[in-house]
C-alpha positions in Angstrom: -4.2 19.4 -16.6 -4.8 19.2 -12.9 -4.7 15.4 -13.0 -1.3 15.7 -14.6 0.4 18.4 -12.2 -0.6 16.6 -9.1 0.3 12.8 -10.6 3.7 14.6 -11.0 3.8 15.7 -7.8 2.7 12.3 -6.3 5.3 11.0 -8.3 8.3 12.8 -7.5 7.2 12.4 -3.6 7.3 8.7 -3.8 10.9 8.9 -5.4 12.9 11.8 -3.3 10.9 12.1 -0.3 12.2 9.4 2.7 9.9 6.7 3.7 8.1 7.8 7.1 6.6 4.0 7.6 10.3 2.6 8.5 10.1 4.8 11.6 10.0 2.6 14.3 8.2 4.9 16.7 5.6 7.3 14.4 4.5 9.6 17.5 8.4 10.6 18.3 8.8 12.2 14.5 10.9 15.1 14.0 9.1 18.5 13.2 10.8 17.9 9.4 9.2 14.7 9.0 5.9 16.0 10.0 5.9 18.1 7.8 6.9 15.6 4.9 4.2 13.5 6.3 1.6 16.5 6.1 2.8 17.5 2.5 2.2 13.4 0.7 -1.2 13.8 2.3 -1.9 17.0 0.8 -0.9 15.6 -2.5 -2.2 12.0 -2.3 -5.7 14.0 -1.4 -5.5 16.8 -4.2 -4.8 13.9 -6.3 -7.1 12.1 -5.5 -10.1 14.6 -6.0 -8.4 15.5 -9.4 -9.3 11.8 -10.5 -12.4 12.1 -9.2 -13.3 15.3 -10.9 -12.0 13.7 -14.1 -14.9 10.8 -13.6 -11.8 8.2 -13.7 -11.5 5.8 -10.9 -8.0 5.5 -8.6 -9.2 1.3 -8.6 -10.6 -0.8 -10.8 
């Protein structure tokens, strides 16, 4: 269930949250997209350690 909620989660980031990377300067973001940046990490990482705990692997 875990794995699930935070797959959705990564999911959803990827499709409504703006791309960061296209930034042409990364140190001059905007206190909004630090905070977009800070919440895919914290996702990307809980999802992570969800596949982990589910003994699956993220690569083959």
């Amino acid at each position: 269930m875990n794995l699930l909620l935070w797959k959705f989660i990564s999911v959803l980031n990827k499709a409504l949250l703006p791309k960061i990377y296209r930034k042409p300067n990364l140190m001059k973001l905007s206190n909004l997209d630090k905070a977009v940046v800070g919440w895919k990490m914290l996702t990307t990482y809980r999802y992570l350690d969800a596949v982990k705990e589910s003994g699956d692997k993220v690569i083959p």
